[in-house]
Every structure is written in C-alpha cells, then in structure tokens.
C-alpha positions as CSV (number, residue, x, y, z in Angstrom):
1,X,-20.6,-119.5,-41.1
2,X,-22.4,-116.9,-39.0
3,X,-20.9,-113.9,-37.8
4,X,-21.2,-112.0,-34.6
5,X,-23.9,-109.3,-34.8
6,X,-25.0,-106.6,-32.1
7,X,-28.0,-109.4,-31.5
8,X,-26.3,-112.9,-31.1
9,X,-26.0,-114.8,-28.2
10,X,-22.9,-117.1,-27.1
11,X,-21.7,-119.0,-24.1
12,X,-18.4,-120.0,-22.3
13,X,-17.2,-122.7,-24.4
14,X,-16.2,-125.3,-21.2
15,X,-15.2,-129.0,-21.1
16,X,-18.1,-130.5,-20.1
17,X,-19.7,-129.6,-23.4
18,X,-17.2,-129.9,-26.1
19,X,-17.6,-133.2,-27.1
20,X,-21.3,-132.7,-27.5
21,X,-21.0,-129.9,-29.5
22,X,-18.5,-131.3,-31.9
23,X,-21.0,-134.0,-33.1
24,X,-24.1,-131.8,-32.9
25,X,-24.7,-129.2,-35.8
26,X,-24.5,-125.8,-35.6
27,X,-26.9,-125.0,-32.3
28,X,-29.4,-122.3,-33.1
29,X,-29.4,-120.9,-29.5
30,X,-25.5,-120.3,-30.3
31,X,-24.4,-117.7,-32.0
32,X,-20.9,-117.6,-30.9
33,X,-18.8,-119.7,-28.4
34,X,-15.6,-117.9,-25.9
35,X,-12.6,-119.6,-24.9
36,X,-9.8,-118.7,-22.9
37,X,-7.2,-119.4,-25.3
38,X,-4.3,-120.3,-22.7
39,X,-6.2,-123.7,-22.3
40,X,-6.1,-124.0,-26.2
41,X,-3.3,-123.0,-28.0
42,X,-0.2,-124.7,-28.5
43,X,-1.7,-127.9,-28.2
44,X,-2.3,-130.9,-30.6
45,X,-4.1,-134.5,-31.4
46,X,-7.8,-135.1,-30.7
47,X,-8.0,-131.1,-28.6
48,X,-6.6,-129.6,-31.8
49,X,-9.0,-131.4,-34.1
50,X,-12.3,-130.1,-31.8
51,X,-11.3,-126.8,-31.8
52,X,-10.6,-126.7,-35.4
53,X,-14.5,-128.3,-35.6
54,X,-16.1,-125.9,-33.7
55,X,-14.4,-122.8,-35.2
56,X,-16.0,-124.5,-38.4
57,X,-19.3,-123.9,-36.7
58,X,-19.2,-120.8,-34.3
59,X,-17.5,-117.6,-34.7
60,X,-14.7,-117.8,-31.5
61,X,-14.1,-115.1,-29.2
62,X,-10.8,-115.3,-27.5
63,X,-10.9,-114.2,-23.6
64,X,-7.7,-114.1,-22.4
65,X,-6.4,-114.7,-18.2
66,X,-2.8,-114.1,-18.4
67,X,-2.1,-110.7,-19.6
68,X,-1.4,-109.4,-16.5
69,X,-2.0,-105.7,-18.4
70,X,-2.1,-103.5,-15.2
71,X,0.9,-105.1,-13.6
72,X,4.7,-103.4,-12.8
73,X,6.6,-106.3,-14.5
74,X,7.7,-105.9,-18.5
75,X,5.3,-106.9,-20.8
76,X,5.5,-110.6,-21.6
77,X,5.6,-110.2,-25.4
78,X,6.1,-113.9,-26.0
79,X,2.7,-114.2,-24.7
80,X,1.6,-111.7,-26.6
81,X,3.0,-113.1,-29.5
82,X,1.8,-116.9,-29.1
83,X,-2.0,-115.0,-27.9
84,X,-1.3,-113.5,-32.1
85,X,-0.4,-116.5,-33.5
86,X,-3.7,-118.3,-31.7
87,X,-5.6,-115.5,-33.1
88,X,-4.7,-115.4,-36.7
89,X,-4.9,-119.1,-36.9
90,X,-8.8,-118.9,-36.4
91,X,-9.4,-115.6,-37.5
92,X,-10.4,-114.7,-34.5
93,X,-11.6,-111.0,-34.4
94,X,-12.1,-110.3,-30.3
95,X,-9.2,-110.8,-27.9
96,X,-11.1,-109.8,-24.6
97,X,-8.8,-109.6,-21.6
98,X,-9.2,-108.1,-17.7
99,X,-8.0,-104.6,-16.6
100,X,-6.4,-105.9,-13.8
101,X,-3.1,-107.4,-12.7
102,X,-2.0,-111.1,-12.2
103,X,1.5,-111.2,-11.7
104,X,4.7,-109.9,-9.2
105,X,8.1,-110.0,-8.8
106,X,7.6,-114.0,-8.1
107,X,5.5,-115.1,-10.8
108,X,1.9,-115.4,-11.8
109,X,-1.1,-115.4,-8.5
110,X,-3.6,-117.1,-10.3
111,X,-5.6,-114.3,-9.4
112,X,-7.1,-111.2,-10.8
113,X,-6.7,-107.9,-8.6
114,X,-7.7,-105.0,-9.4
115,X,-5.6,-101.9,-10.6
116,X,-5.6,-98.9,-8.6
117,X,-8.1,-96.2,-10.2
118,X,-5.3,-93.2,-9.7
119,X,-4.9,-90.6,-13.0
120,X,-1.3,-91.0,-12.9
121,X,-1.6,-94.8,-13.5
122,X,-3.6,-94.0,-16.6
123,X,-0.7,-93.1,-19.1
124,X,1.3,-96.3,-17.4
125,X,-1.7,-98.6,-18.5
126,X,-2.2,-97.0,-21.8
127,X,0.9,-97.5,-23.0
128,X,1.2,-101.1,-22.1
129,X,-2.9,-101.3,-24.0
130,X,-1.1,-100.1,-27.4
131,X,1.4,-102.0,-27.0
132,X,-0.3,-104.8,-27.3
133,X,-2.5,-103.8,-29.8
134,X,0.7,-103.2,-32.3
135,X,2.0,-106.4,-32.0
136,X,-1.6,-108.3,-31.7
137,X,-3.0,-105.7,-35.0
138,X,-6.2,-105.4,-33.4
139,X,-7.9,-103.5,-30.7
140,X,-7.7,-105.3,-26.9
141,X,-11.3,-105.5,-25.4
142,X,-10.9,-105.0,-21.9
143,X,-13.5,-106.2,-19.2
144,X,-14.4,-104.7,-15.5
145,X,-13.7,-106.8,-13.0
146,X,-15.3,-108.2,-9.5
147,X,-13.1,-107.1,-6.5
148,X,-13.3,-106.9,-2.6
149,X,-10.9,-104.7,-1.8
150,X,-10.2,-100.5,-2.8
151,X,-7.4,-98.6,-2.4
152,X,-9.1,-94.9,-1.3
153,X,-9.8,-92.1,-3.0
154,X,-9.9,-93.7,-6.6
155,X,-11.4,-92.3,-9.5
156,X,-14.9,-93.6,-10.1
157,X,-14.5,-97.1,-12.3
158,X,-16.8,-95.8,-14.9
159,X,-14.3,-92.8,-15.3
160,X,-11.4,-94.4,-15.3
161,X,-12.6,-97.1,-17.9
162,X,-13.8,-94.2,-20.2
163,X,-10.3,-92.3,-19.7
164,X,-8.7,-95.1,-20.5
165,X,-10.9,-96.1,-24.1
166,X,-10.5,-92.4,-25.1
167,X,-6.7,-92.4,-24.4
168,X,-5.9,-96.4,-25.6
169,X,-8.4,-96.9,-28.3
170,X,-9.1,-100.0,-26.6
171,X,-12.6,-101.5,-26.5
172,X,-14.4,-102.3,-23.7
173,X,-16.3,-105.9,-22.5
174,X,-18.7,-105.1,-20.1
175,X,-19.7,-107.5,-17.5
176,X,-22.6,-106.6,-15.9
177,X,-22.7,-109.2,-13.0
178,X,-19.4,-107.3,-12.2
179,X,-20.7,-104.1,-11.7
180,X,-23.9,-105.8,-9.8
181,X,-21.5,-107.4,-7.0
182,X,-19.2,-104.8,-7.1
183,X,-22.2,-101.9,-6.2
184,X,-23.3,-104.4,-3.8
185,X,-20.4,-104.8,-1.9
186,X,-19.0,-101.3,-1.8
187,X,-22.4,-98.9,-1.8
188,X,-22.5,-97.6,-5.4
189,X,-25.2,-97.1,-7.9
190,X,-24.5,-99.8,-10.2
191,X,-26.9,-97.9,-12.5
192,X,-24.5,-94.6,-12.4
193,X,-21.8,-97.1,-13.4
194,X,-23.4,-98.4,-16.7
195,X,-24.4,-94.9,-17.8
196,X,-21.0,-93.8,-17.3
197,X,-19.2,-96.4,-19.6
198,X,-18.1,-95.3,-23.6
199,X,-21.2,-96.8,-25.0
200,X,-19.1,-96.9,-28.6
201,X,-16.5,-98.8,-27.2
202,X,-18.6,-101.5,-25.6
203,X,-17.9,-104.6,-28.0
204,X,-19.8,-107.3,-26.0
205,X,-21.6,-107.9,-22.6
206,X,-21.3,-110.9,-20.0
207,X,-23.7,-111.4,-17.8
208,X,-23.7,-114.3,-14.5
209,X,-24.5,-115.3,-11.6
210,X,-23.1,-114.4,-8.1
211,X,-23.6,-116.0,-4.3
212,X,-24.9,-114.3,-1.5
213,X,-22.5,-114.7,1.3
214,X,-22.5,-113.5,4.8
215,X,-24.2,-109.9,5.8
216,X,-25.3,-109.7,1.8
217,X,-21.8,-109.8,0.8
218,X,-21.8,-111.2,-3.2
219,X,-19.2,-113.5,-4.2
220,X,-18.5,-113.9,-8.1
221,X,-18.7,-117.2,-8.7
222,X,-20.6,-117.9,-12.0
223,X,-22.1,-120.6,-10.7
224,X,-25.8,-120.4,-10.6
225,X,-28.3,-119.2,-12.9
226,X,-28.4,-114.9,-13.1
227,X,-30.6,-113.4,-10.7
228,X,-33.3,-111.1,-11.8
229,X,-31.4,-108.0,-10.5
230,X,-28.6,-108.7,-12.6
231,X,-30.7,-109.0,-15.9
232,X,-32.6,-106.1,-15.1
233,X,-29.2,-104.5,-14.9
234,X,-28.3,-105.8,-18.5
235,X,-31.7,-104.6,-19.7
236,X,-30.6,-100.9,-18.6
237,X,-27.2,-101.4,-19.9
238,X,-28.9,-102.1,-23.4
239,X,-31.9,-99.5,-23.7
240,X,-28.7,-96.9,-22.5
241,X,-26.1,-98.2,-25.0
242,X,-27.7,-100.3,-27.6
243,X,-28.0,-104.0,-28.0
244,X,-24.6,-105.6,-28.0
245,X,-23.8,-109.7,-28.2
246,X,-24.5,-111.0,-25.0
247,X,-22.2,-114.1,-23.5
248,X,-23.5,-116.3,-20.6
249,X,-20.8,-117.2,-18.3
250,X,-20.9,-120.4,-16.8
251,X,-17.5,-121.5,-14.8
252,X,-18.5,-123.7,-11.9
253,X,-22.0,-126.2,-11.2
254,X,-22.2,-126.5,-15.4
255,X,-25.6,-127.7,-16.1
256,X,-26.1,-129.5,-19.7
257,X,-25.8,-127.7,-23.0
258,X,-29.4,-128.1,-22.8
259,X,-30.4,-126.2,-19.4
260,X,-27.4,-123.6,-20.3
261,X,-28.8,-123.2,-23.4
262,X,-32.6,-122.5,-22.3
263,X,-31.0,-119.8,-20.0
264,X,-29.0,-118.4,-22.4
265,X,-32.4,-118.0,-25.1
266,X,-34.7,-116.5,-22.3
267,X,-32.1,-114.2,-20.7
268,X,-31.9,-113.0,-24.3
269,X,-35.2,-112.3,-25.2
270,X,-35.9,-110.7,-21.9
271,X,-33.1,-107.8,-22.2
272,X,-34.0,-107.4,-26.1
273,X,-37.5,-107.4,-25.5
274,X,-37.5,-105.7,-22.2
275,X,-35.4,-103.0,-22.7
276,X,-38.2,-100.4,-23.2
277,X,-39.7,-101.6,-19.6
278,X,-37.0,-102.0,-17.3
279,X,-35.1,-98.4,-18.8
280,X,-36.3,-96.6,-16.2
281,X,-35.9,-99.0,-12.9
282,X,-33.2,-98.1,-10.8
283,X,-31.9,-100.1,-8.0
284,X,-29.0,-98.4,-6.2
285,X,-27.1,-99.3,-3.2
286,X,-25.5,-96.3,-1.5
C-alpha cells in the first residue's frame, strides 16, 4: 500500500463517494483519504466492511471534531481512549484535531470557537496536548482554525501556535484557506502568518474554498472550488517550508470523485510546480 510522503495528495473521504471508491482500485490522483473518525468508529455491518476496504487501499488520516482541546471542562479521556482504539485498529499514524474549543458546562455546541491567544493560557493548553498524546502514544496534529470573533490584545496566531509546538511537542496541520479568511476578515498579512508557523512541525496542509459575503466578509464554507488567492497562498506556504501532503477539503456542494479529483491533481501541480514563481508575491490585507 502506499504511504504518505511530503508530495502526496488526498481528499476528505465523504459519503457521496464511498461507495465508488470501494469498487474502484486504488485512484492514482489519491494518495491518501481523511476521515473524521467520530462518524466511523464504533460502528459495524456494511460501514465497517468499506472502511476496512479503503484502509486496504489508502493510507487514512484521522481528523478529529470532538476534542474539545482548548475547553475549561476535564478531559473526556473515554474519548480519547475510543479516538486510540480507532487509531490502532487501522494503524493510523495522524490524528489531526482543532486548537479550539467545543464544549461548556452544558454539553457539546457543535461548534468550533476559537481559544483566547493569552500566554497564560498557554501552559493550560499544553498540558491538556500531552495529555493526550500519553494515552493516544503519538503526537496530536493540531490545525488553525477560521473564526469571526477576537478577544483583544491576543498574541499573534502564528506566535502562539509556535509557543505552543515548542512547549507540547505537538505537530501542526496547517490550513491555509484558514489563514486566507481569517487575514481577510480581521486586516492581517496572511503572508506574515505562514512565515511565522514552526515549519518542522507542519505535518500536512488543507487547502479550500471560502464565500464572499457581504462588505468582502469570507465565510469558511468549503464549498466551492479554491480561489486563486488561496493557492497562491499555499504556493508561499511551500517554497517557505517545504512541500508537505496536501488535502483538498470538500464539506458542502460535493461534486463527483471525478471533478474533485481533477481539482485535487491541478491544485497540486500548481503549488509544486509553482513554488519558485509565486515565492515572492505578497498579498496583504492590513
């Protein structure tokens, strides 16, 4: 089976296309396929039986939506343990989760918001990242998230991220849509942002599509195909840090494996081929 390199390519592994890809072989545009694995594990029958199939095919990255890592409730270490047993029965190697909190007092929001940028929540969240990464026996891979609101005077996200790797030893997944919408939407240089990031501890990239809402506002939808922007973006990202696996997200308006596919293979030979070109173009929004 093949393995996940610094050059493979992957997408969002979503409903609409399972079936498909279970009776096709291995997809050469595919390197790698992610799941969220709270819609896969502890399930059985005819589910069970496709996800065993496709882990035959594709390496699986796990991305994960209920952590909750940046919230004040205790740790829910049964989740932690049912996201270990999930992971060691596929040998999955990545468990990518947000920095970000989706839980109070009252349950889960079904909603990821972000976590204050303050240094004295720093040795709060790094002690809940090694946590996890004792009982799980791997590193977390933690991704930047879209948000619309700040809280005031926060550390740069770029900072805190990197504060956070060096303190954790967690690794970092690096969406750059996020950092496009977010540099949008609250006037920073989304290029000062990617050269701020731990390049070592960047284990993968996602890249998406956004909608332009009112007054330029950008909405996080993955929904449409990536704007040029946000490519060019990735294209820095890569000529700053090195070539990293790329994943094309895909969550709402899924086209066929066919058209995500094609988008997937020509996003990726852009960045890798277009690294050299794009290096020095800098689109900032302050």
């Amino acid at each position: 089976m093949r393995t996940i390199s610094s050059a493979s390519k992957g997408i969002g592994l979503r409903s609409e296309h399972v079936e498909l890809l279970c009776q096709l072989p291995a997809h050469p545009d595919i390197d790698f396929l992610e799941l969220a694995p709270e819609n896969w594990m502890n399930i059985g029958g005819a589910k069970r039986e496709q996800l065993h199939t496709l882990a035959g095919r594709y390496p699986i990255v796990a991305h994960g939506l209920s952590l909750s890592i940046g919230d004040c409730q205790p740790l829910n270490e049964m989740f932690v343990r049912q996201i270990g047993t999930f992971l060691d029965e596929l040998n999955i190697e990545i468990y990518s989760e947000h920095l970000s909190f989706s839980r109070d007092d009252q349950g889960y929001l079904y909603e990821l918001l972000p976590v204050p940028r303050y240094q004295e929540n720093i040795p709060y969240l790094v002690s809940r990242i090694q946590r996890v990464q004792d009982m799980l026996q791997r590193p977390v891979t933690l991704e930047n998230i879209s948000f619309y609101e700040s809280y005031g005077n926060e550390m740069p996200e770029g900072d805190f991220l990197a504060e956070i790797v060096a303190k954790s030893g967690c690794n970092l997944l690096v969406d750059i849509n996020n950092i496009f919408v977010n540099g949008s939407n609250h006037g920073y240089c989304p290029y000062d942002m990617v050269r701020a990031l731990p390049g070592e501890a960047i284990r993968y990239f996602h890249i998406a599509g956004h909608l332009q809402k009112r007054e330029g506002f950008l909405l996080d939808t993955h929904g449409k195909p990536v704007p040029q922007e946000v490519i060019d973006l990735a294209c820095y990202a890569v000529s700053i840090h090195g070539s990293r696996p790329l994943l094309l997200e895909r969550d709402h308006n899924v086209p066929s494996l066919s058209v995500l596919t094609e988008e997937l293979r020509q996003i990726h030979d852009e960045i890798l081929a277009g690294t050299s070109s794009h290096a020095l173009r800098r689109e900032c929004y302050a």
